[in-house]
Phi, psi and omega in degrees: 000334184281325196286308184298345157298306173320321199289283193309004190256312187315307185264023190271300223292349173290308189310302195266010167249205196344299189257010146283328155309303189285009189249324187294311180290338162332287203280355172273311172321325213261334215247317163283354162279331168261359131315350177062035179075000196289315161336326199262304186298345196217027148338268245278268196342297195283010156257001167293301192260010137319314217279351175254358155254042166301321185223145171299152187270149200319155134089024150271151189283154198137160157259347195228121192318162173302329194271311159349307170292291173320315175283325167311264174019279178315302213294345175268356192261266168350067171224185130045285167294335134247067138224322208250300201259012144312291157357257223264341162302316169305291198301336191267338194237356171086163171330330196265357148331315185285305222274330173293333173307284187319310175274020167245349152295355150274339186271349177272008153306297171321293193282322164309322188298320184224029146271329174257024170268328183265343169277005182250312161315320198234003148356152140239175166263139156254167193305002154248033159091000196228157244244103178267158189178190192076187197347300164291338159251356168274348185292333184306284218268342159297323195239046187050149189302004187268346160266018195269340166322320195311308214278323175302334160316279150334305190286314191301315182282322157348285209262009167240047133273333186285081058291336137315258161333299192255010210217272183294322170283316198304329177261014149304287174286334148325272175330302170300317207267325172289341181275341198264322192272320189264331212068044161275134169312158175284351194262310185296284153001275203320294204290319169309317186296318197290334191262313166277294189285003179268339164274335179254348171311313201273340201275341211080191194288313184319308172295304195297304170325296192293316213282313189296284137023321168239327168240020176263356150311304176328249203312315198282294163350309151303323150308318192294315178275351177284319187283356202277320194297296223265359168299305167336305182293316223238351146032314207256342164256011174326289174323295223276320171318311204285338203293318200284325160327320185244175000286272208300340214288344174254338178261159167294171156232122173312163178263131190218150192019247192245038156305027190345339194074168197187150200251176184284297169328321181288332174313282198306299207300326185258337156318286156305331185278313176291349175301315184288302166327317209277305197266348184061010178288118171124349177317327203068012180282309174307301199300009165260328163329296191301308149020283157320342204288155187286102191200142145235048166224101206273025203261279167336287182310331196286326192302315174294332229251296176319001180272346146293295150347317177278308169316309172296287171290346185258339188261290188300339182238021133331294171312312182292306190293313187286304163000290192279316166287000140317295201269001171066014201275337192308343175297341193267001156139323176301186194185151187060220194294282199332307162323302172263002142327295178311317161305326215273302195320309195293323183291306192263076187284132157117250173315306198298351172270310187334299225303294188279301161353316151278344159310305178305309181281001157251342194281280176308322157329246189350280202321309193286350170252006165287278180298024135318295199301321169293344175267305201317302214298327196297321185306322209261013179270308208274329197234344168111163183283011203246340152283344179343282179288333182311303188288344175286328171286317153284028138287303186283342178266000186241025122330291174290336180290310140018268194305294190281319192309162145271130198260347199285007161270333178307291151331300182306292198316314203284324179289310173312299167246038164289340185249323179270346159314316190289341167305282190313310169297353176271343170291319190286287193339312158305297170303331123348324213275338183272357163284285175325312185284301174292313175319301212286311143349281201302331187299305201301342187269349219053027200267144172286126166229032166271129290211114212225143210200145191238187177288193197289172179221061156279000000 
């Protein structure tokens, strides 16, 4: 067991280091530049045509509204990582850690921005009617079947991470974050989470769409005004956030109180790796949502679908980051959920551990049914629809073992090929990126670019 924690620690710290930052951020730059910034100039469009794709639009194809698809998405991007891996991008990279979070989130637009053009362009019907897409199918049916070894790839790492990632740390961190605030036992934690979310799991994509849909607005609206309240309390120290924020992001920061200091690489390195965690662009996880929308223009959906990527990172762990750093607490030495807890506490004394705590416990809830949807689809690439429920009932049963188990092996593997999901998709993507730059043309041009999507192509 140790030699296999080595191995995986070894290839954690390759997947997730350097040069894997730079090839995510690589390719959204190579993808926002040939886009001509356009992910960043037409912000306004895709929230026009989020508020109007609240219901498909008539005689389109899909199972899920446009707007549906994006809140599925959210609820699985919107978990943990911004509230816990803000945290620990400051303590470990200092304030300027946000401003590399922040650029890494406009160039991961771009890449949210043509993973749901291409999950929408290269979609199937499967032999029950419903319209399945992302990473495995646009690498099949975009780049030829000499390439679906590839998409098998992507999935295999897809349907064991969502147990990870999306399942067991997440009801984990529920479970910790209701005992240190409530004294609910973690046994207790398992069996509720295992029980509400085996009820909207079971229902299919169609339920996990309506339940994300109502509450993941919900919940992120609501983070957004408790931290806005607490910008409030703290007001007189904005100015001073933002300085250290662009200060550092180029300069070192000294070790100061319970600070260790941090150099600009450690800025730039955890900025961005948490950056990625949080929004998830280049992963290949969103674009299975988006898949679904009732749409047949994948332009559209690209338009909506990039608005996560903005919403997760510039708005919600916006919140999180001037919070902590607001609040002067990033000195003393904590880290993760403790950390913004503690920020929360000095502004709001009373409500503010309440505060995130329940965050932390619906922002996960949301994560394990996004990433329900999303392990089931990578299973049915590998094994046929005929697996379907099977994986959704041990998806919902390895829920309460979560809330109890110790994960840091868990946590590891699941962290690991949570990461190796983005190779293969960052290859389509690439090969891929000139179907994208002409659609993205032709829309822009008024040329039709909508998309009749068949039955399976195995």
């Amino acid at each position: 067991m140790e030699t296999l924690n080595a191995l995986f620690t070894v290839i954690n710290g390759v997947v997730w280091g350097p040069v894997m930052l730079v090839l995510l951020l690589g390719v959204g730059l190579y993808l926002q530049l040939g886009l001509k910034l356009m992910p960043v100039r037409k912000i306004g469009t895709g929230f026009r045509l989020l508020w109007q794709g609240r219901t498909g639009e008539k005689g389109d194809e899909g199972e899920i509204s446009p707007f549906n698809a994006l809140m599925t998405s959210l609820s699985a991007t919107i978990g943990t990582g911004n509230i816990a891996g803000v945290a620990t991008a400051i303590a470990l990279g200092g304030p300027g850690a946000v401003f590399w979070m922040w650029m890494t989130a406009l160039v991961g637009m771009a890449t949210k921005y043509a993973e749901a053009v291409c999950a929408v362009r290269f979609r199937e019907i499967d032999e029950k009617g419903n319209y399945v897409g992302g990473p495995m199918y646009y690498i099949r049916n975009g780049l030829g079947k000499r390439w679906a070894w590839l998409g098998g790839v992507f999935a295999f790492f897809g349907a064991i991470a969502a147990f990870g990632i999306g399942n067991t740390v997440q009801a984990n961190s529920v479970a910790d974050a209701l005992q240190s605030s409530f004294s609910i036992p973690a046994w207790v934690t398992g069996l509720v989470i295992m029980v509400l979310a085996g009820g909207v799991i079971l229902g299919g994509i169609q339920r996990i769409s309506q339940v994300a849909g109502k509450l993941v607005p919900f919940m992120a609206i609501a983070y957004f005004i408790a931290g806005i309240a607490i910008l409030i309390v703290n007001a007189g120290q904005l100015g001073e956030a933002f300085g250290l924020i662009f200060s550092h992001a180029f300069t070192p920061i000294s070790a100061t109180g319970g600070f260790a200091g941090a150099a600009v690489a450690a800025a730039i390195r955890f900025g961005v790796a948490r950056g990625v965690f949080s929004n998830e662009a280049g992963l290949g996880s969103a674009p299975i949502a988006h898949a679904a929308a009732q749409t047949r223009n994948p332009v559209r959906q690209g338009l909506v679908a990039m608005l996560g990527t903005f919403i997760d990172t510039i708005i919600v762990c916006s919140i999180t980051a001037l919070a902590i750093i607001t609040s002067g607490q990033w000195l003393n030495g904590d880290t993760g959920a403790q950390l913004t807890s503690l920020a929360f506490r000095t502004a709001l004394p009373g409500p503010g551990d309440y505060i995130v705590a329940l965050a932390l416990a619906i922002f996960a809830f949301t994560t394990i049914l996004g990433w329900s949807y999303y392990g089931e689809r990578c299973f049915q690439y590998l094994f046929g629809t005929r697996g379907n429920m099977l994986y959704r009932i041990l998806f919902v049963l390895a829920i309460p073992l979560g809330a109890v188990a110790h994960l840091d092996f868990i946590w590891l593997v699941a962290d690991t090929f949570n990461a190796l999901m983005a190779i293969p998709n960052l290859i389509a993507l690439i090969f891929l990126s000139p179907v994208v730059f002409k659609l993205t043309r032709d829309y822009f041009a008024g040329r039709d670019v909508t998309t009749h999507n068949s039955g399976p192509k195995h």
